[in-house]
Every structure is written in C-alpha cells, then in structure tokens.
C-alpha positions as CSV (number, residue, x, y, z in Angstrom):
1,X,0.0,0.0,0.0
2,X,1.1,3.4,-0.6
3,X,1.7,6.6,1.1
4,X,-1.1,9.4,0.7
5,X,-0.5,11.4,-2.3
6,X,1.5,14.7,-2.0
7,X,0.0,17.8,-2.1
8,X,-0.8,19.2,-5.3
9,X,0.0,22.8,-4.5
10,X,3.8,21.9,-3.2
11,X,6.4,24.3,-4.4
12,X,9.6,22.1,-5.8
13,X,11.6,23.3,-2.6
14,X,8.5,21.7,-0.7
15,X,9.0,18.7,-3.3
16,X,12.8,18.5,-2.5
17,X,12.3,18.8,1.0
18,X,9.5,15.8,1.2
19,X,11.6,13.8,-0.9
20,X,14.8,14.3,1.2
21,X,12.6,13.4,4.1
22,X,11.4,10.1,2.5
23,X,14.6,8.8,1.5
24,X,15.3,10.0,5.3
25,X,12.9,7.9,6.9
26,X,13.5,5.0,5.0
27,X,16.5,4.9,6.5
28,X,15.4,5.6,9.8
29,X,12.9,2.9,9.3
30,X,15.5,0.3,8.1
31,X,17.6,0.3,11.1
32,X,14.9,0.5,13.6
33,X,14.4,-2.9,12.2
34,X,17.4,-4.2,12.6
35,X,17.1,-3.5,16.4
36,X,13.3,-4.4,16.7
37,X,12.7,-7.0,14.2
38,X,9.4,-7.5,15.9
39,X,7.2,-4.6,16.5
40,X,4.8,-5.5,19.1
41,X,3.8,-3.5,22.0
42,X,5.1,-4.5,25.1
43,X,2.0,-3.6,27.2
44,X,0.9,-7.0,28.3
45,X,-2.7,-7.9,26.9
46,X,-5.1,-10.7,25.9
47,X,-7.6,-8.9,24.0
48,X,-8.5,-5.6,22.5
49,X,-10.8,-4.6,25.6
50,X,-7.1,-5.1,27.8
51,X,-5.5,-3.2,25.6
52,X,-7.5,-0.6,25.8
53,X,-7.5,-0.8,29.7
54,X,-3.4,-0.9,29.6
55,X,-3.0,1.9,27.5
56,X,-5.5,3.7,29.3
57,X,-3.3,3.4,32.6
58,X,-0.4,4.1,30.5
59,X,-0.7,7.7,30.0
60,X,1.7,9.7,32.5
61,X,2.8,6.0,33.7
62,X,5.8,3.8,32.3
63,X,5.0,0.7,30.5
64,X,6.8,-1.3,33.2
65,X,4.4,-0.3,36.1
66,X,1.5,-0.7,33.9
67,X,2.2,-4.3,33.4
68,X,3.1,-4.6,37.0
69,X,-0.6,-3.5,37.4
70,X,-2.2,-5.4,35.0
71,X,-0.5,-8.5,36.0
72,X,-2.5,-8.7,39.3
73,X,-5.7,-6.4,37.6
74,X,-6.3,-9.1,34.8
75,X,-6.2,-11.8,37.5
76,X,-9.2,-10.4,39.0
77,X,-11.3,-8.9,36.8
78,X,-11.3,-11.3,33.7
79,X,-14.2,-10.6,31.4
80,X,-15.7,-7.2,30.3
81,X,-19.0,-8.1,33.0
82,X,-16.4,-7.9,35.2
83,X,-15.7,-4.3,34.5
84,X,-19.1,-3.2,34.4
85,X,-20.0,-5.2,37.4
86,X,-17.1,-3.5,39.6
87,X,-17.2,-1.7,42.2
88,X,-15.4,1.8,41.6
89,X,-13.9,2.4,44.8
90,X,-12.6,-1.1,44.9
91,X,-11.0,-0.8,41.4
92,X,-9.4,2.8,41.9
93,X,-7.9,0.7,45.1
94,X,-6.7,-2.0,42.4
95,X,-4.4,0.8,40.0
96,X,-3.7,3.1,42.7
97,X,0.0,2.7,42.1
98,X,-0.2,3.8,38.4
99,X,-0.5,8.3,38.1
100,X,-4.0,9.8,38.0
101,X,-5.8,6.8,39.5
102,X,-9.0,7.9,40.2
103,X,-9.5,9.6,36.9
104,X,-8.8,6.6,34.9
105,X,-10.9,4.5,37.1
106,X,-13.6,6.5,36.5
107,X,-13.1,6.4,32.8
108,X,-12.4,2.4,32.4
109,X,-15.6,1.6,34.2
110,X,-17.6,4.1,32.2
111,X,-15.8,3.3,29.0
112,X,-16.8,-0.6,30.0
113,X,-20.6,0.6,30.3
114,X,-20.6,2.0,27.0
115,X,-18.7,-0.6,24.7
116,X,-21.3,-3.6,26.3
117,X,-24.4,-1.2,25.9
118,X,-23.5,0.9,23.0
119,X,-21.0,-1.4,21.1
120,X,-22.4,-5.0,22.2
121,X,-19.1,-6.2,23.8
122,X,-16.5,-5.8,21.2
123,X,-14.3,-3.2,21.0
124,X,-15.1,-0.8,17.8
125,X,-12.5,-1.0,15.5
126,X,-13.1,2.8,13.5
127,X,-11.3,5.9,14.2
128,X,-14.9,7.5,15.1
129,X,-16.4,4.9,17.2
130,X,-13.0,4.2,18.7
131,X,-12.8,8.3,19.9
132,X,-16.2,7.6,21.3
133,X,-15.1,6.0,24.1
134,X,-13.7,7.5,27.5
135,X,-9.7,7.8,27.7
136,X,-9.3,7.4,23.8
137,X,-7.7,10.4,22.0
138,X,-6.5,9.9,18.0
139,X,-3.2,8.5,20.0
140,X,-4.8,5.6,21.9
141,X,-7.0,4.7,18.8
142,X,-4.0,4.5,16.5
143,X,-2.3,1.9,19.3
144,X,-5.5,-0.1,19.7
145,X,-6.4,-0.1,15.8
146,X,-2.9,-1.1,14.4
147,X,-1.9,-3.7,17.6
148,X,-5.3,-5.2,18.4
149,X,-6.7,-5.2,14.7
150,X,-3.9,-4.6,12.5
151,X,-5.5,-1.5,10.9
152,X,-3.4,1.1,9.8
153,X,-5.8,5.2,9.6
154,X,-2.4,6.6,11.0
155,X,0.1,6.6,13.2
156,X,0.3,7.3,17.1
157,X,1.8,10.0,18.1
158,X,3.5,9.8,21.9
159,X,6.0,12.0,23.2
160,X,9.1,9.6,22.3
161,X,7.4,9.5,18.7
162,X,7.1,13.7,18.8
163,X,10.4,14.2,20.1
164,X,12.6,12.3,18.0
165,X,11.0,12.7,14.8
166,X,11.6,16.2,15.1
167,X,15.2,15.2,16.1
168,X,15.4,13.1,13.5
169,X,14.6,15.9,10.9
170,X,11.3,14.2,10.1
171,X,9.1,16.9,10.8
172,X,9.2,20.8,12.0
173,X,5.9,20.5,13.7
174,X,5.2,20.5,17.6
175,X,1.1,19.9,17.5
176,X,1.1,15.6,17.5
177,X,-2.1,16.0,14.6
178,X,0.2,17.8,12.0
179,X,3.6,15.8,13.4
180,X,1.0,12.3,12.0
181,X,0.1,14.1,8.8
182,X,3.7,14.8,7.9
183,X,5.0,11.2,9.0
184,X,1.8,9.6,7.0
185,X,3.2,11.8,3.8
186,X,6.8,10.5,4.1
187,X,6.4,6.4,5.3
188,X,4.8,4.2,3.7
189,X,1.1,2.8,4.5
190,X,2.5,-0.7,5.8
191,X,5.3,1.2,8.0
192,X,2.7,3.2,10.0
193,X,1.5,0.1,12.7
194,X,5.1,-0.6,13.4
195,X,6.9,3.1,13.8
196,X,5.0,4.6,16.8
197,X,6.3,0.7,19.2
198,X,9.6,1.0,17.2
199,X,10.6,4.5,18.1
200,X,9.1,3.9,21.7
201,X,11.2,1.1,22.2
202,X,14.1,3.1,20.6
203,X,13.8,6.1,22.7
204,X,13.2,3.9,26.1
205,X,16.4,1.4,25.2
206,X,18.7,4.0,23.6
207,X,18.0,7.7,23.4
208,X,15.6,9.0,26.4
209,X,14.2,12.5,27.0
210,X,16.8,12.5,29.7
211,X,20.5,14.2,29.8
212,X,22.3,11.3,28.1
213,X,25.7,10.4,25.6
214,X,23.2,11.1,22.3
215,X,26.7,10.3,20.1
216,X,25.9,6.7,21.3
217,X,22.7,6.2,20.4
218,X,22.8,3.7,17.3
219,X,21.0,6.5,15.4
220,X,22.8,9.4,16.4
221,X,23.7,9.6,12.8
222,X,20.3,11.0,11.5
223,X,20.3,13.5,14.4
C-alpha cells in the first residue's frame, strides 16, 4: 500500500524537501528494524478490551508499572462483565499505584458501560467509534487499531514518537495532529502500525528525554 499522495500545491523546494525526508525515513525505518525485528507493543494484553484498559493506565505511567498492574488487575477482573460489574472504589484501590488513579478509574468503568451497551461487547474497530469511548484520544486509537486489529488510519503520536521525529529531521511541527500528517506523507502505509512501538522502544532502550551520551545512540547519525 502506498503513502497518501503529496499535495498538489507543493512548491519544488517543498518537493525536494518531502523527498529528502522520505529517503530520510526510509533509513530511519530500516535500522529500527534491525534493532526491533518484531514490532509489538510491550504492554501486556489478551484482547482488544485489555488493551484498551493498559494503554489507558499508560498515560503519564511507564509501561513497566502498567504491566506490574495489570498483572494482578487481569487476574481479578477477567471478562468485560467484570468491569461493568465493579465496584469503583474497589477498582481505583486496584491501580492506585499507576498516576492519575482515580480519573482513569472512573473512565475504564464508564468506557466498559458503553462498549457492552453501545458497542455490544466488542471493541469498535473505527477511528470514530473508537474516539467515542472515554480515555481514547487519536493517540490511543492508533495503538489499539494497528496492535489489536492490524489496521493502519495513522500513526500514534506519543512524546518519544514527537520528540525524535523532530530530532530526526522528520518533521518541524510540535502539535502531534500535524507531526501524524507529515510522517503519513513520508512512510509508507505498511510502515505506520510498526513506527510509533519502534521508536518507543528506541527512545526507552537508547536515546531517552533524559540528559544522556546522544553520540551513542545507534542513530545518532540521523540526528
């Protein structure tokens, strides 16, 4: 499948400029693959609904304390009904060690409710229904589309995905919407599922937000 076509209107410095970045990314692309053959979240789940639930913990949380709490969390409550069934104090109890507990228990409970009532169980798979739901942003709808379904309507934008894209000379934007439109115009369509848990992994293993040795960072090259 192929990348969206390029604006029609683009001056040929803009032409130059997209091109360079293609060739760029392809690069990029190519040796994130060498060091994550396999691009698979690592947030621990059986099923879209605990995916949703993990990344909705995730936000503000590390991946390695949200699996510490879903570890025990899936344990207990093991079906959907279970969800709906809970009780809310008892469950904000259950992820209290995971940032901004009682919001998000609030929101997985409600956003339980809604996909058995409104969605009969099942986890939408559209962008639209998918934003319907509490806790789900473009972001989280991206991760859940392209690792539960393999559907690819764009690519998640986190802050290890914003900040080394721009360091990478992939984009000059700072708002994550226009930082997805200009990656979407310079990978390729079957790239997009796999580059947001690539450059995650990346920027966790290799090249964090924090003061580090960047000239060691396998791709210090591209910048």
């Amino acid at each position: 499948m192929k990348r969206p076509l390029a604006n029609k209107t683009e001056s040929a410095a803009e032409i130059e400029k997209r091109r360079a970045r293609e060739k760029k990314a392809a690069e990029i692309v190519a040796a994130l693959k060498k060091l994550y053959p396999q691009a698979k979240t690592i947030l621990r789940h059986a099923n879209p609904w605990e995916l949703y639930v993990a990344v909705a913990l995730s936000a503000q949380t590390t991946d390695k304390k949200v699996n510490e709490v879903t570890d025990r969390l899936f344990q207990k409550y093991k079906t959907l009904d279970d969800y709906v069934k809970a009780d809310p104090e008892e469950f904000d109890r259950e992820i209290k060690s995971v940032n901004f507990h009682p919001i998000k228990a609030k929101s997985i409970l409600k956003a339980a409710k809604m996909v058995k009532e409104v969605f009969g169980g099942e986890v939408p798979r559209t962008m639209e229904a998918l934003r319907s739901i509490p806790f789900v942003g473009r972001k989280t709808a991206n991760v859940i589309q392209s690792q539960a379904f393999g559907i690819s309507e764009g690519i998640a934008v986190d802050t290890h995905v914003k900040r080394l894209s721009r360091r990478w000379g992939l984009t000059d934007e700072t708002d994550p919407d226009k930082i997805e439109r200009d990656l979407m115009a310079i990978l390729p369509k079957e790239e997009w599922p796999h580059f947001n848990v690539r450059v995650i992994n990346y920027g966790r293993d290799y090249c964090p937000a924090r003061p580090h040795r960047h000239e060691a960072c396998p791709l210090s090259r591209f910048g």
